[in-house]
BAFISE-667815 format. One line per field, with one value per residue (C-alpha): x, z, y; residue in three letters. Coordinates in pm, 1 decimal. Layout:
BEGIN
px [X ...]
pz [Z ...]
py [Y ...]
fimi [ALA ...]
This chain:
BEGIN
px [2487.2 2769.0 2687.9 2883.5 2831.4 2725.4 2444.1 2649.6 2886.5 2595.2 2456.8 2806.5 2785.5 2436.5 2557.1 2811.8 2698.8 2417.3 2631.8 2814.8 2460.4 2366.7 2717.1 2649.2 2297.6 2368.2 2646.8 2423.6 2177.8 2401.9 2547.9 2202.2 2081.1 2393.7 2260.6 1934.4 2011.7 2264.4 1961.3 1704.8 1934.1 2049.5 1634.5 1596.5 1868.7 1747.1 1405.2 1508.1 1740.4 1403.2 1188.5 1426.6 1442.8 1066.5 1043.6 1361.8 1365.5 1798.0 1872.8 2187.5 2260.7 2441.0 2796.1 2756.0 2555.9 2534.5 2267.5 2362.7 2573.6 2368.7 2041.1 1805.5 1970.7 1933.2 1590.1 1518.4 1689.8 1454.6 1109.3 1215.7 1238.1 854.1 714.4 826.8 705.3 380.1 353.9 440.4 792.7 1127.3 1378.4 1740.5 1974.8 2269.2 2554.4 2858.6 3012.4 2959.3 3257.8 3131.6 2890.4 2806.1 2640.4 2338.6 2247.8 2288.9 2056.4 1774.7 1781.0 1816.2 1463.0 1309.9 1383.2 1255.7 945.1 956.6 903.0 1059.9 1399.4 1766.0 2109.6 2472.3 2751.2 3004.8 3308.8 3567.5 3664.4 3635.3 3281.1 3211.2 3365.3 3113.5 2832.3 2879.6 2943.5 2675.2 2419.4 2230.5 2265.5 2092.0 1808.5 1683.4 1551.4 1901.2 2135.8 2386.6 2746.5 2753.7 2457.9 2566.4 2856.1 2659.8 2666.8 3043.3 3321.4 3268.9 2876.6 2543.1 2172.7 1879.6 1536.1 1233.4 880.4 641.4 855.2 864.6 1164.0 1470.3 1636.3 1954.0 1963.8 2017.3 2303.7 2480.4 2484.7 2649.6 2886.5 3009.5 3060.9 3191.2 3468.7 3544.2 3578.4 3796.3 3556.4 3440.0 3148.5 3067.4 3025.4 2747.5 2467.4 2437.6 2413.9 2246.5 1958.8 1936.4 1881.3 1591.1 1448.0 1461.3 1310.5 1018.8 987.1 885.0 573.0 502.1 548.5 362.2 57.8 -246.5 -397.6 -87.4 -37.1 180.7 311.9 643.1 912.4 1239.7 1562.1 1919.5 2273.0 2589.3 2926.0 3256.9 3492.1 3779.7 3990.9 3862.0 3792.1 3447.3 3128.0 2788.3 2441.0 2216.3 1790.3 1508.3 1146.0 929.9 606.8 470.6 772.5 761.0 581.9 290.5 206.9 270.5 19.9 127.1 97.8 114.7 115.5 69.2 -236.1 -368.8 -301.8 -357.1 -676.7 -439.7 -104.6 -92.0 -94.4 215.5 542.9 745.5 1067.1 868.1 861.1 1156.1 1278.0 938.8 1030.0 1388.5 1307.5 1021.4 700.9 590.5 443.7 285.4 -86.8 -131.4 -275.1 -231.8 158.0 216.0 230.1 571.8 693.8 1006.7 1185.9 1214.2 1369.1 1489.9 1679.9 1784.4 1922.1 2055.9 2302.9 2362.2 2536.5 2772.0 3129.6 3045.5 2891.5 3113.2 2808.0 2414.1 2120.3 1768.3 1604.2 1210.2 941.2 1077.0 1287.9 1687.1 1800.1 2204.2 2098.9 2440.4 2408.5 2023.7 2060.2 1777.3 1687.2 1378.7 1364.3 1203.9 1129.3 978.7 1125.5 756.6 960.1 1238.7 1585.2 1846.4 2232.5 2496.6 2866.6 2998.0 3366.5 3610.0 3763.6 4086.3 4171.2 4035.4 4265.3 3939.8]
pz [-4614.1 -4412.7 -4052.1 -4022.4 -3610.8 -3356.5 -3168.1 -2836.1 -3133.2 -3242.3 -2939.1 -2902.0 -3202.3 -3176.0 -2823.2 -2918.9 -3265.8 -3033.3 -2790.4 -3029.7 -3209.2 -2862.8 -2734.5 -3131.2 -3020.5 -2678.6 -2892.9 -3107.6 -2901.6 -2671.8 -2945.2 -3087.8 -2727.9 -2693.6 -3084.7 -2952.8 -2652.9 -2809.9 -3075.4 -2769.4 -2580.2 -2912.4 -2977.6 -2609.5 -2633.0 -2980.5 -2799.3 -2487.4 -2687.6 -2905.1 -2637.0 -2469.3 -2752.0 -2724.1 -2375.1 -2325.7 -2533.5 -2592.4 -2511.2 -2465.1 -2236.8 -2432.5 -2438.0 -2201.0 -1938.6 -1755.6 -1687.2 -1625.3 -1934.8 -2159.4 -2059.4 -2354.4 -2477.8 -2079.6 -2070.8 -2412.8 -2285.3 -2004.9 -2196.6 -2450.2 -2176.8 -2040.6 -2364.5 -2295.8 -1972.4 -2038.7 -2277.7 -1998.0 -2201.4 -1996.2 -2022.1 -2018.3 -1986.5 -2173.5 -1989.1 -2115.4 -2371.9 -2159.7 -2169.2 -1953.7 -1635.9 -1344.3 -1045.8 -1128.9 -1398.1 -1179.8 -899.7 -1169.0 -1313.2 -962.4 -866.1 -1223.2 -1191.5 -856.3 -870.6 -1175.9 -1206.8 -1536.3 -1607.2 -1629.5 -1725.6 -1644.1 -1535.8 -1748.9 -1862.5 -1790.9 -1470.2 -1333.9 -1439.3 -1304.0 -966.5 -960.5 -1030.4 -822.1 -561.9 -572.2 -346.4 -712.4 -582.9 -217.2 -382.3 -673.8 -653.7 -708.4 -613.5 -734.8 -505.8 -549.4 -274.7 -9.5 -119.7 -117.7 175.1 193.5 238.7 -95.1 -160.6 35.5 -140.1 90.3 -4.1 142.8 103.4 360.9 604.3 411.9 589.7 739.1 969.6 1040.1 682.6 572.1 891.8 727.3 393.7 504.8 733.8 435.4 203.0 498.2 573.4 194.3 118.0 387.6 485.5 844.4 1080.1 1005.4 667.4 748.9 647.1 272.0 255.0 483.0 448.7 79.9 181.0 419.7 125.9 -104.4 135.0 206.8 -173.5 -231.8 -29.5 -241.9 -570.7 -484.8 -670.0 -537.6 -415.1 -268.7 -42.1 216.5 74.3 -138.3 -269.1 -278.3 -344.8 -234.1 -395.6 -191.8 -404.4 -255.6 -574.7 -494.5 -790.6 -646.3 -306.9 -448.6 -299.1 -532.6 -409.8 -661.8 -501.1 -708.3 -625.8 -818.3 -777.3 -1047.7 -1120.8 -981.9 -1300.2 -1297.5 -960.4 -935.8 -955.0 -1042.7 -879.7 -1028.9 -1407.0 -1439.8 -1251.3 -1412.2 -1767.0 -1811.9 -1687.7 -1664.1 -1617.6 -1887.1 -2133.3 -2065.8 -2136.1 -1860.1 -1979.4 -1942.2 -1578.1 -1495.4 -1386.6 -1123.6 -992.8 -911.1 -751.2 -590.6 -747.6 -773.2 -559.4 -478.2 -583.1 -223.5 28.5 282.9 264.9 295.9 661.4 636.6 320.4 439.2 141.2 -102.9 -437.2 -350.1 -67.1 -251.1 -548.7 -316.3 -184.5 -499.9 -614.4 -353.2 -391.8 -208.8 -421.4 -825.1 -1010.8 -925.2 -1169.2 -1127.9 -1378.6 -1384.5 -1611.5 -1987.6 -1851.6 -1706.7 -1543.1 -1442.4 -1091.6 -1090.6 -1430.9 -1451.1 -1839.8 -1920.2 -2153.0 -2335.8 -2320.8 -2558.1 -2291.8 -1975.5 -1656.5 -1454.2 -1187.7 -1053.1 -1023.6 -838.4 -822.8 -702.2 -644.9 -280.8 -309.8 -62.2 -261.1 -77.4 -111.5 -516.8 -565.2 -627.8]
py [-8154.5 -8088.3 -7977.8 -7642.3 -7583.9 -7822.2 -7740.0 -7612.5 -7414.1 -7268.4 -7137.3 -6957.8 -6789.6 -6689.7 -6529.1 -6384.4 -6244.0 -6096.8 -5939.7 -5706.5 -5648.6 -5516.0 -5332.6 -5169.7 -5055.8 -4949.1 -4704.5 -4621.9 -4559.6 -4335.2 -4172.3 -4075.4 -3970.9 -3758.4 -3576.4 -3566.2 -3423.1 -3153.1 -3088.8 -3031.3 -2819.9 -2579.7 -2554.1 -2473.4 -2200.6 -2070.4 -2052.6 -1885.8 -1639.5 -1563.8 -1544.3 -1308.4 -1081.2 -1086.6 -999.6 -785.8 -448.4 -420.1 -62.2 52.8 350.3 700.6 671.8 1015.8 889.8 1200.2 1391.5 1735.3 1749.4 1538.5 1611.0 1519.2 1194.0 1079.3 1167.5 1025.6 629.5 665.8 751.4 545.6 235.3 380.7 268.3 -102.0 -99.9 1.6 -259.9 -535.0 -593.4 -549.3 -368.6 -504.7 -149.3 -218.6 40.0 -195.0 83.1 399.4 606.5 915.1 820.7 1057.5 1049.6 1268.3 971.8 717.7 891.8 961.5 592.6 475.1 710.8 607.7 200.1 174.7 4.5 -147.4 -469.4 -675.1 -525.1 -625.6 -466.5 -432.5 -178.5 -50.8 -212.9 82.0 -13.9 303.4 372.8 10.4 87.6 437.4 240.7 -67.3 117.8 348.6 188.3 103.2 -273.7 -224.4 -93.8 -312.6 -705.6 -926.8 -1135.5 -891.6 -945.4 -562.9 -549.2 -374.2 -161.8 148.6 387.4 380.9 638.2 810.3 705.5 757.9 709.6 735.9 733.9 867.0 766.3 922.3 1202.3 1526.6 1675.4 1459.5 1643.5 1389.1 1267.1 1616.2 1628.0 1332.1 1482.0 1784.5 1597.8 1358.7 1671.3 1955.7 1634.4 1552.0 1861.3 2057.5 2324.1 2362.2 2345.9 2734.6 2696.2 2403.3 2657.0 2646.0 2325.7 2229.1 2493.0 2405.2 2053.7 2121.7 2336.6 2073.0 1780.9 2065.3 2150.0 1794.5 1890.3 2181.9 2017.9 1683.3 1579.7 1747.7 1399.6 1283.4 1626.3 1451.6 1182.8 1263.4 1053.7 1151.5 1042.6 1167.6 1080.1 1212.0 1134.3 1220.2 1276.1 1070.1 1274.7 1607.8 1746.7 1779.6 1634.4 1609.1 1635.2 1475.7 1538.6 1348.8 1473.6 1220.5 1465.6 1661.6 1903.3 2251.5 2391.6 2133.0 2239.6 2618.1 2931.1 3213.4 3561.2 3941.4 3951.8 3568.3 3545.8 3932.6 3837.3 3437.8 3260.2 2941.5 2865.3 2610.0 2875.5 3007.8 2799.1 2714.8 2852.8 3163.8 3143.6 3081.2 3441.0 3463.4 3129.4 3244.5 3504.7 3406.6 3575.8 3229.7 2974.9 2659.4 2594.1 2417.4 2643.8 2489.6 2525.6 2854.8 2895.5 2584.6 2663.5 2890.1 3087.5 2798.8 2846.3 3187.4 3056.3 2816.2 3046.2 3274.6 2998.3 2859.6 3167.8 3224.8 3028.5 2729.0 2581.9 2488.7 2431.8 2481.5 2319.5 2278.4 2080.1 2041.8 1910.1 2093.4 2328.8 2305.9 2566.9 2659.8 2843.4 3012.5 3207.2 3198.7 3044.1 2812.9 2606.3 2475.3 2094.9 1823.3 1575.2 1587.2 1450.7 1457.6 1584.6 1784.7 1716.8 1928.7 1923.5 2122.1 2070.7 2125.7 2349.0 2459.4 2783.2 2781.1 2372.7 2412.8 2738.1 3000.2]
fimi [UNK UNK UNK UNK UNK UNK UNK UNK UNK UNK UNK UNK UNK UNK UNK UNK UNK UNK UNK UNK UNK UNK UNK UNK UNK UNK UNK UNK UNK UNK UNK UNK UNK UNK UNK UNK UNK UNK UNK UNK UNK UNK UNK UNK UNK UNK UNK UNK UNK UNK UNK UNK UNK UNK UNK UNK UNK UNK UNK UNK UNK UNK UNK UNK UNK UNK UNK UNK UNK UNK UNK UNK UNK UNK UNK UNK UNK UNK UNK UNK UNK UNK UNK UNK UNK UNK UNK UNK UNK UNK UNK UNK UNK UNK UNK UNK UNK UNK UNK UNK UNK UNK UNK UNK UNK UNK UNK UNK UNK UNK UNK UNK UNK UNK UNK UNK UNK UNK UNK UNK UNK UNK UNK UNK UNK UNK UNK UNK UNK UNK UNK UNK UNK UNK UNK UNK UNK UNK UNK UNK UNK UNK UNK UNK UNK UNK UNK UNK UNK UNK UNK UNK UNK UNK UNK UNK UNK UNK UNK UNK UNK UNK UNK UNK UNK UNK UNK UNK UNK UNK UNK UNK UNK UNK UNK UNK UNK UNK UNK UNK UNK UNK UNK UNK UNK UNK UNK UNK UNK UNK UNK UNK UNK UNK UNK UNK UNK UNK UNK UNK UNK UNK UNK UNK UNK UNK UNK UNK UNK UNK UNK UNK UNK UNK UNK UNK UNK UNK UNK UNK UNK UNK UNK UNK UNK UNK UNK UNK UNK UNK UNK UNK UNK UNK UNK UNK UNK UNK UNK UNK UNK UNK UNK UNK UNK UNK UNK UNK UNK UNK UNK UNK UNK UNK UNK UNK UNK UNK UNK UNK UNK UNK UNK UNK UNK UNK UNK UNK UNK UNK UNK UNK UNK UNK UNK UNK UNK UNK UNK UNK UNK UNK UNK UNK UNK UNK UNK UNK UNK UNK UNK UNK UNK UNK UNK UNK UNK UNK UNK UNK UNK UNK UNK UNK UNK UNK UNK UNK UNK UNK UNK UNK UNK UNK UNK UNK UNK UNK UNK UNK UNK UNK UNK UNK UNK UNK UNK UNK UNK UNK UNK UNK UNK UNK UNK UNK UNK UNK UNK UNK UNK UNK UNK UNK UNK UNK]
């Protein structure tokens, strides 16, 4: 037989035949790791995404996130969120296709997300709307790594909240200053405002829960309307809600063994005008005039519009309409628009 390869020849084609039977493998090899890898990360997403989906209830925000004029549907998104929570799910809030946001929504979800503990979301895409909420303060208050922390408390924006002090004397002096400058008006007319702010911060003593007497939690929202020489006072009370802690006096307390037999929409005229007060004694030597000083500034012309909105019931201070509500807030919520009648032609 004919020797095809010499020995030495032999060896080189062995070597070499092995060489490209190894640069194949290595490709192969790399190619395969590259599918594998692709395959591992496309599980991982589809697993995350899933898991996600699990974790994070999707809800996305009405497109009229505002809650003075959309009252029920605001309250709704936020209940409907509670029933996650309690569950231990998050929450992401999806606010992307909002067309209508004000800043009495953002000061309620600001009061109602603070504390929780497993939630995400974003702003709205109208630029506008994003530029309200970004610059809200939202940011400064809320775990993240959000660029949009520490925007808030800026020419047109100031959120405080208070935990322990009942009444905040210099808060309630920046508040006024922000709106008595926005708006045109002048030191003299410092009183409405003001006053109704010190009756709020000491209402959130009246209206706490029994065992927390002392201990409120309140929020404030000041927005200077950059369209209209219009500043908004938006003033969360996370207590009970006026109703769930009032007793009533005259034909209430003759007629009805307890108040929880009478609706709360029913009580609304008393309240007003003060035939009402707080179930906690010891109170009444601090509590000033309250709501009736409060309605009785609401109704003169410094003020646009005037709402009070507590557990079921909403109330437009300025007209004294009310209306029954389907949700409750477990709280009270009040807003009024600051107005300089000459600059806004009234």
């Amino acid at each position: 037989m004919k020797k095809i390869y010499t020995q030495n020849k032999w060896k080189k084609h062995l070597k070499r035949r092995s060489g490209k039977a190894i640069r194949k493998l290595i490709k192969e090899n790399r190619a395969n790791k590259s599918k594998k890898k692709k395959r591992l990360q496309e599980r991982l997403f589809d697993y995350e995404d899933t898991h996600q989906k699990k974790t994070y209830k999707l809800l996305p925000a009405p497109s009229n996130f505002s809650f003075i004029d959309n009252t029920e549907e605001v309250l709704m998104y936020l209940k409907d969120s509670e029933k996650y929570f309690k569950q231990k799910r998050g929450v992401n809030f999806d606010k992307s296709n909002v067309e209508i946001m004000t800043s009495d929504a953002i000061a309620l979800f600001i009061a109602f997300i603070s504390g929780k503990q497993k939630f995400r979301g974003n702003a709205p895409r109208k630029e506008n709307l994003k530029k309200l909420f970004e610059e809200s303060g939202f940011y400064d208050f809320v775990a993240t790594k959000s660029i949009n922390k520490g925007k808030g408390n800026n020419e047109f924006s100031m959120l405080h909240r208070e935990t322990n002090n009942i009444v905040e004397p210099e808060i309630a002096g920046e508040a006024v200053y922000r709106g008595i400058n926005h708006t045109g008006l002048s030191m003299k007319d410092t009183d409405p405002v003001y006053d109704t702010l010190i009756e709020c911060m000491q209402n959130t003593n009246n209206h706490a829960s029994l065992n927390k007497y002392g201990n409120c939690n309140w929020w404030l929202y000041v927005y200077n309307d950059p369209d209209e020489k219009i500043t908004k006072y938006s003033f969360v009370d996370l207590g009970v809600g006026i109703f769930s802690s009032l007793v009533a006096n005259g034909l209430v307390n003759k007629f009805f063994k307890s108040i929880n037999t009478l609706p709360n929409i029913k009580l609304v005229d008393d309240l007003l005008n003060g035939k009402i007060q707080s179930r906690i004694t010891a109170d009444n030597q601090i509590r000033g005039k309250g709501i009736p000083q409060i309605v009785e500034y609401a109704r003169t012309d410094y003020f646009k519009r005037f709402y009070i909105i507590a557990n079921d019931v909403k109330i437009n201070v300025k007209t004294s309409e009310k209306w029954q509500l389907n949700t409750n807030i477990n709280g009270t919520f009040l807003y009024w628009e600051l107005q300089n009648t000459i600059n806004n032609g009234n």
